[in-house]
N, C-alpha and C positions, 0 to 999 in steps of 0.2 A: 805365199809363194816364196821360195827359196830364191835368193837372185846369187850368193854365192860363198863360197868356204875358202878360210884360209886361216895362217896359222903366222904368232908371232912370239916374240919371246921375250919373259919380264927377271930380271932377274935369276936367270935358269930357271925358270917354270916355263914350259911350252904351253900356247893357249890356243885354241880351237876358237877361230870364230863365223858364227853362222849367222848371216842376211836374211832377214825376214822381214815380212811386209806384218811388223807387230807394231804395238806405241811405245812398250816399255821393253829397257833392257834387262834381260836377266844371267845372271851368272852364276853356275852350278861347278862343283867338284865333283864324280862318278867314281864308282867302283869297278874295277878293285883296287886300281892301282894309284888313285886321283888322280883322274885326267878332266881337265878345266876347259870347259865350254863356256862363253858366250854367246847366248842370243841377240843378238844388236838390230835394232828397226834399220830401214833402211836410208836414213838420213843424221844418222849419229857418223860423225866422221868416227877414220882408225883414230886418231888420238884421242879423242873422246873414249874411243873403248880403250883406249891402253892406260888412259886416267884413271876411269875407273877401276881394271884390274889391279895398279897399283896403290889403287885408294883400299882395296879389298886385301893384299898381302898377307897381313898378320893370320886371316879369316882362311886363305888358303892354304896358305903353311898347316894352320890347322888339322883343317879336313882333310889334307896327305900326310898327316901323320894320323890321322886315327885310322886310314884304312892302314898304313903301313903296321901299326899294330895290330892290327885287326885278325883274331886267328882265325888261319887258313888249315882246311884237310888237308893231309897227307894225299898220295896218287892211292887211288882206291884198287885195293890186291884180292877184295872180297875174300878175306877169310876170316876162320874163325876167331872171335876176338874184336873186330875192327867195329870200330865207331859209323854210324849214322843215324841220322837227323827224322823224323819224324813229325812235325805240328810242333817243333821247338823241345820237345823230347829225344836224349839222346838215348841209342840204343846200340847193343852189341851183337851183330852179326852172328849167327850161329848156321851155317850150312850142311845142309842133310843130301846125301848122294840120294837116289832112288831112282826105280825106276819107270817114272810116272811122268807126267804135264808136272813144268816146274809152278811153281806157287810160291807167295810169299804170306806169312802170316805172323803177327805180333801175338807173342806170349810172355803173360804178366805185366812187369810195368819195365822193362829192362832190357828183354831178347826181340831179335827182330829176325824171325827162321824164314830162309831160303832154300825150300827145297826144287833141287835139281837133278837135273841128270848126270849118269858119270861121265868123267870126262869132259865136261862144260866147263869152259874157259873164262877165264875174268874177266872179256873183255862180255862174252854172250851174259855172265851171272849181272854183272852192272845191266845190262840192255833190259836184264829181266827186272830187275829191282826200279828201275828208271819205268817202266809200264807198269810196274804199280805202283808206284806216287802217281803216274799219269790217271790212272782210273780212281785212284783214290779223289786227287785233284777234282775230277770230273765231277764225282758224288758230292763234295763240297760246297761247291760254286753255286747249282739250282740255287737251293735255298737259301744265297745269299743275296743273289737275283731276285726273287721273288717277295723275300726280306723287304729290301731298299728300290727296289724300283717304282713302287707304289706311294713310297715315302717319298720321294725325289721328285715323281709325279712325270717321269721317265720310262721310254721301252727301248730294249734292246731284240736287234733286230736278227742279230747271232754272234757268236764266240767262241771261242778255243783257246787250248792250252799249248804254249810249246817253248823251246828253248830259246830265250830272249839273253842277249850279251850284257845291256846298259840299262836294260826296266824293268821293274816288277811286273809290267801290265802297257797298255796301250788302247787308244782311242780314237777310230775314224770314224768322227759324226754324223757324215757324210753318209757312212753305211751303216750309221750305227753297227759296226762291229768293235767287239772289245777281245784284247790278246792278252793272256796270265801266264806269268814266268812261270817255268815246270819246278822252278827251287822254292816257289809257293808252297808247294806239299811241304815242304821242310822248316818251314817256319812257323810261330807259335798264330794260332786260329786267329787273333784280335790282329794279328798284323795282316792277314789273308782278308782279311775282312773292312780295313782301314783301303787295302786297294782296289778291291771291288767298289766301295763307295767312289774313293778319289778317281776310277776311271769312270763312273757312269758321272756322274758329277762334271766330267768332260764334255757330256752331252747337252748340259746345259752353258756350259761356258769353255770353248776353246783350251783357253790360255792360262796359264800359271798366273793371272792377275791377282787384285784383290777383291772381286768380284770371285773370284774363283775358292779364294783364300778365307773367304765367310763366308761361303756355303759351306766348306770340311768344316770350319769350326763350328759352326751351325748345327751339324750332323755326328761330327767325331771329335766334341772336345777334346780326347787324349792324343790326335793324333801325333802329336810331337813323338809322345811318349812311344807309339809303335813305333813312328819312320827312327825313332833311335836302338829299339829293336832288332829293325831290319839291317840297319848300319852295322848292330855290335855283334847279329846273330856271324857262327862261322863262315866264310868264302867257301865254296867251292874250289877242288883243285885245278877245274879246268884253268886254260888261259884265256882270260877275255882281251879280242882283238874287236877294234873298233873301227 
């Protein structure tokens, strides 16, 4: 249970912190911009957590400078020529006018063809491009489910895909329902697949513990190696507000 949020500040770094009725505290940096969360139980005083963020500094500094390097897309104009992302493949955008149901389809190892209608605007060509990483997305996941659910000795009770600001994915155990960023479609398979575990994996164990933490290892030795993946794959142009 959340008992409550607030925010303080370490040496110009503003820090987010969040009350939880947990045992252990944990302390994250988020994409895109590194924005520093605290999870604190609810009996660690503030100074306690302001110790430990300053005990953490050097580790922060860090991880806002890797996303601040981190390349970012340009605002997407969909046209010919322009870069996007694929299962960690990048691809060059080639759009075809016609006069038909728009479609998108990959040709060779390179092009990524949009065909549309005349006069379809960049903002409807993105909308189109964006429902097919969604249905692509969709055909991926079964069999990652059916994969690992067996193996984990876990069911999942339902799921979906959609646009998530600060996670790859999400976990309510509760309903066993699980939620997969729609920029999943855009990254390499072994990382789409490192989250599906890491969120069914939530249904056996809540919390980011170390109970939690030897179970992924257990299942996904490399995982480091993805979530560094997902860290160095390119941002999106949106803005993520939190």
């Amino acid at each position: 249970m959340i008992a409550e949020t607030h925010h303080f500040t370490v040496s110009g770094i503003k820090v987010e912190v969040l009350r939880k009725d947990i045992k252990n505290l944990h302390l994250g940096v988020y994409p895109p911009n590194g924005r520093v969360r605290v999870a604190a139980p609810l009996v660690v005083s503030d100074e306690a957590v302001r110790l430990a963020v300053i005990d953490k500094l050097g580790w922060i500094r860090r991880q806002k400078a890797k996303f601040a390097e981190q390349p970012r897309q340009s605002q997407r104009e969909m046209v010919n020529g322009e870069s996007h992302f694929f299962l960690g493949q990048r691809y060059r955008l080639r759009v075809h006018e016609q006069d038909a149901p728009a479609r998108v389809a990959i040709r060779g190892v390179a092009s990524l063809d949009l065909f549309v209608r005349p006069g379809t605007s960049a903002e409807q060509r993105e909308a189109i491009l964006l429902r097919w990483h969604r249905e692509q997305l969709k055909a991926l996941i079964p069999p990652l489910l059916e994969k690992w659910q067996p193996i984990l000795g876990v069911q999942v009770a339902d799921w979906g895909v959609k646009k998530m600001k600060t996670k790859w994915g999400s976990c309510n155990p509760a309903s066993r329902r699980l939620w997969f960023n729609l920029e999943l479609a855009k990254k390499p398979m072994l990382c789409l697949e490192y989250i599906v575990v890491h969120e069914l994996v939530h249904l056996l164990e809540r919390h980011h513990n170390d109970r939690f933490a030897g179970l992924i290892e257990a299942h996904v030795p490399q995982w480091r190696q993805y979530r560094e993946m997902l860290k160095k794959a390119p941002l999106g142009h949106e803005e993520w507000e939190y």
